[in-house]
N, C-alpha and C positions, 0 to 999 in steps of 0.2 A: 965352813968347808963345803959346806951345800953348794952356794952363794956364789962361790969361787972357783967353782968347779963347773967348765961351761957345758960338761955333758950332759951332766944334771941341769942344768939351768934348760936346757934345749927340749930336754925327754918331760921335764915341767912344763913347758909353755906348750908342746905338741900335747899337751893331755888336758890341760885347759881349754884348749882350741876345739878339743874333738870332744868335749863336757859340752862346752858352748854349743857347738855343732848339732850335735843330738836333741839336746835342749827347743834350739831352732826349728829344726826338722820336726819334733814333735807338736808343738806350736803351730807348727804352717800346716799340717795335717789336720789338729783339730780342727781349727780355722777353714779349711777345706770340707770338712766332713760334713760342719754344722750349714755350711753354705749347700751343701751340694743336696741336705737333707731338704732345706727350706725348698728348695727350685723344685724338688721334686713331689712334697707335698702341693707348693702353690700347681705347678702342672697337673695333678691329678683333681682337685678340684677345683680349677679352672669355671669347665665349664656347667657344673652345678651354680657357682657364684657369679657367672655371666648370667643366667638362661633364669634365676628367679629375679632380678629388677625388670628385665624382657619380658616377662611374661605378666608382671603387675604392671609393667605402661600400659600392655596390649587391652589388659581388663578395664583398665581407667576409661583409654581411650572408646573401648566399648558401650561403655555404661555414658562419657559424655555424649555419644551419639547417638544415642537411645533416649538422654534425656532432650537434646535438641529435639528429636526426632518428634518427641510428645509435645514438646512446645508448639513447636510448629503446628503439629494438628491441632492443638488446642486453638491456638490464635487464630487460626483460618476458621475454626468452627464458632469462634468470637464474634469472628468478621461477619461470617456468613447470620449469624441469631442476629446482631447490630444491622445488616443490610435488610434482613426481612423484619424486626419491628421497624424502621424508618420507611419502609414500603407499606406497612400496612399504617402508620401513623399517617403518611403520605395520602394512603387513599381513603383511612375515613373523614382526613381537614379537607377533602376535597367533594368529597360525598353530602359536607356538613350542610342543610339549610341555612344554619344559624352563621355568622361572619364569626373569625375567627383572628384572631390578631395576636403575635408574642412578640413584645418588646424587652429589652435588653436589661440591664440593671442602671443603664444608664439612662434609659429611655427612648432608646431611635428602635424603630420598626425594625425587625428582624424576619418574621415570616407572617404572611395572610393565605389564605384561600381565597376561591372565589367567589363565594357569598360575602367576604368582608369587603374585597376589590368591589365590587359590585354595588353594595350597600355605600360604600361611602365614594363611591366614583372616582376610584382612582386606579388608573393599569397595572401602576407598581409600583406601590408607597415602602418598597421595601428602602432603610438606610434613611427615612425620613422621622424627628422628632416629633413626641406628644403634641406640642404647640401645634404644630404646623399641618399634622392629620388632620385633628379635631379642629382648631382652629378656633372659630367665633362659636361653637356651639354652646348654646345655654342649658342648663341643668334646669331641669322644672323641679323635681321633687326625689326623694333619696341624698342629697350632699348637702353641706353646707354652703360651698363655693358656688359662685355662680356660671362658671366655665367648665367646662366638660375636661377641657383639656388640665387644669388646675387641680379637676379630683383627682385625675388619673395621675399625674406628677407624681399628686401627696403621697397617692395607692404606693408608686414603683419606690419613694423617697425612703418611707416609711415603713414599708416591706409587710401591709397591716396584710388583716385578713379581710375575706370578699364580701364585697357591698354590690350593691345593684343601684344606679340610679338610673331616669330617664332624662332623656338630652334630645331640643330640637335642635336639627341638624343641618346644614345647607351643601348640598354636593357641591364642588367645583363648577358644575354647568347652571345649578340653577337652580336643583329641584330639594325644594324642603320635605324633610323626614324626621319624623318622631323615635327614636332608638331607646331602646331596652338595654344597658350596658353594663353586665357583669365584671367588674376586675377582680383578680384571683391573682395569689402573689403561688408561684408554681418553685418548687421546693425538690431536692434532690434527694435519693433513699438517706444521704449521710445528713439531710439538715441545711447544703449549701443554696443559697439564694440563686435559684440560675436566669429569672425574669420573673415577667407580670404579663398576664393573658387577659386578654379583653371578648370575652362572648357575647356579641352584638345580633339584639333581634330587630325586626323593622316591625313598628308599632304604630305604623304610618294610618292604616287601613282601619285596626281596630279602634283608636283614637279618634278618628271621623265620624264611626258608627256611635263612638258612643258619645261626641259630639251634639251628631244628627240626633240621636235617643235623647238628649237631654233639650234637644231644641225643638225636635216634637211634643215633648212631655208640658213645655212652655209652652207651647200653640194649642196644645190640648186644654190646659188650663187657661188662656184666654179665650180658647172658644166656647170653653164651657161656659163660663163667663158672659160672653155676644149673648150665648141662648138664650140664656137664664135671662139678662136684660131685655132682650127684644122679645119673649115670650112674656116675659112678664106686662111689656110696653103695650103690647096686641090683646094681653088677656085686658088689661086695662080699659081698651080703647074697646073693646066688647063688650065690658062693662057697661059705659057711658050709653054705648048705641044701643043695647037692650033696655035704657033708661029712660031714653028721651024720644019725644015725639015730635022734633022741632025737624021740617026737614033740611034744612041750611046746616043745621049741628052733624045729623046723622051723615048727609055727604060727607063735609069737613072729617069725622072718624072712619069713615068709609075709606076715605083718601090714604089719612093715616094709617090704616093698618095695612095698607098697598105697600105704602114706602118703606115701612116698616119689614113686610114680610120679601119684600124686593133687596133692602138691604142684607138680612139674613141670610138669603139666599146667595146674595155676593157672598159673605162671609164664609157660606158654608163651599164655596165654587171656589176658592180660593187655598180655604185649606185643603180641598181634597186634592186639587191641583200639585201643591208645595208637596201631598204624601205619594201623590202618583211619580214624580220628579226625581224625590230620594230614592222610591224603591227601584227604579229603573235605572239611577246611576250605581245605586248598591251590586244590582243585578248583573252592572256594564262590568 
């Protein structure tokens, strides 16, 4: 009867519609409400959750410029300690008497002074090998090798510790010298190999005197020697003459102890000569 009755069917579907309706409306409300809540929390703090990542770059970026800041000073104050020890390294290899030489680990000349230029007569052996410094010099005593340049090789090869030998030496122009040559293998605070320094003295001078002293000391013993002979030769021949009464004998010993004391006398004019000579060139 319900079903069939279209007034009823009409005033049914109008009341469904408007169930629906309501339904919907309250739906689209909440849905509203919850939307219009969030907008209005994220707008109120906003700009608390802008203003703290802003304000931790700002600090970052502060604190990175602060640490450049100190770098920089540091480095410059690196710079400036490294540029005054290479200045004063500078001015006591150049202040030095003694020659001074650092060669590489590979062995070509890397830095001299001028007592080393000097000593081994060269203007500027910097970039030039062991071989070719030293060259033909022979080792007298301290190395096994007989070439100067041969120990020193071994020295930079071998990376040993410092020996001292002495080496006659021939500058490029000409002039022969006796050298004193320290190698020293030279060593970094961490242990790293960084070269091999050669300390060269000229032993030119003292090596003459003592030369000269050992060749006086031979002359002095030969002459001691003459005396002894030709005093003894004269005490002889004065012997005879206070013996005899033949006078043909006594000229004849006469004669001889003339030649005798004549040749002495060379002897003795000769070495005073040879010591007046030395002390004057010693002197020169």
């Amino acid at each position: 009867m319900t079903v069939t009755n279209p007034i009823m069917l009409v005033i049914t579907l109008a009341l469904l519609l408007s169930v629906l309706a309501f339904m919907t409306v309250v739906a689209v409300s909440r849905h509203l409400r919850r939307h219009s809540f969030a907008d209005s929390f994220m707008t109120e703090n906003a700009p608390a959750l802008e203003q703290l990542p802003l304000h931790t770059y700002n600090q970052v970026i502060q604190q990175l410029k602060q640490q450049k800041h100190e770098l920089l000073t540091l480095q410059q104050s690196e710079r400036r300690r490294a540029k005054t020890s290479e200045n004063i390294s500078a001015a006591v290899l150049s202040n030095l008497t003694s020659g001074v030489v650092f060669l590489t680990p590979n062995g070509l000349v890397r830095r001299t002074n001028a007592a080393a230029r000097n000593l081994l007569g060269y203007a500027s052996p910097g970039g030039i090998n062991v071989a070719e410094l030293f060259r033909d010099a022979k080792v007298t005593s301290g190395g096994a090798a007989s070439q100067l340049s041969e120990v020193v090789q071994a020295a930079v090869r071998e990376q040993d510790a410092s020996q001292c030998v002495t080496a006659l030496y021939k500058t490029p122009s000409g002039e022969s010298r006796v050298l004193d040559v320290t190698i020293t293998c030279v060593r970094s605070q961490t242990g790293e190999v960084l070269g091999t320094a050669c300390l060269i003295n000229d032993k030119t001078e003292v090596t003459l005197l003592h030369q000269q002293k050992e060749l006086h000391g031979e002359m002095s013993s030969e002459m001691a020697l003459a005396l002894r002979t030709s005093l003894a030769t004269i005490s002889g021949y004065a012997r005879q003459l206070a013996g005899t009464a033949d006078p043909r004998l006594t000229g004849q010993l006469a004669a001889d102890i003339v030649s005798e004391a004549a040749e002495l006398d060379h002897t003795i004019g000769g070495f005073l000569a040879g010591a007046r000579a030395s002390a004057k060139s010693a002197g020169a």
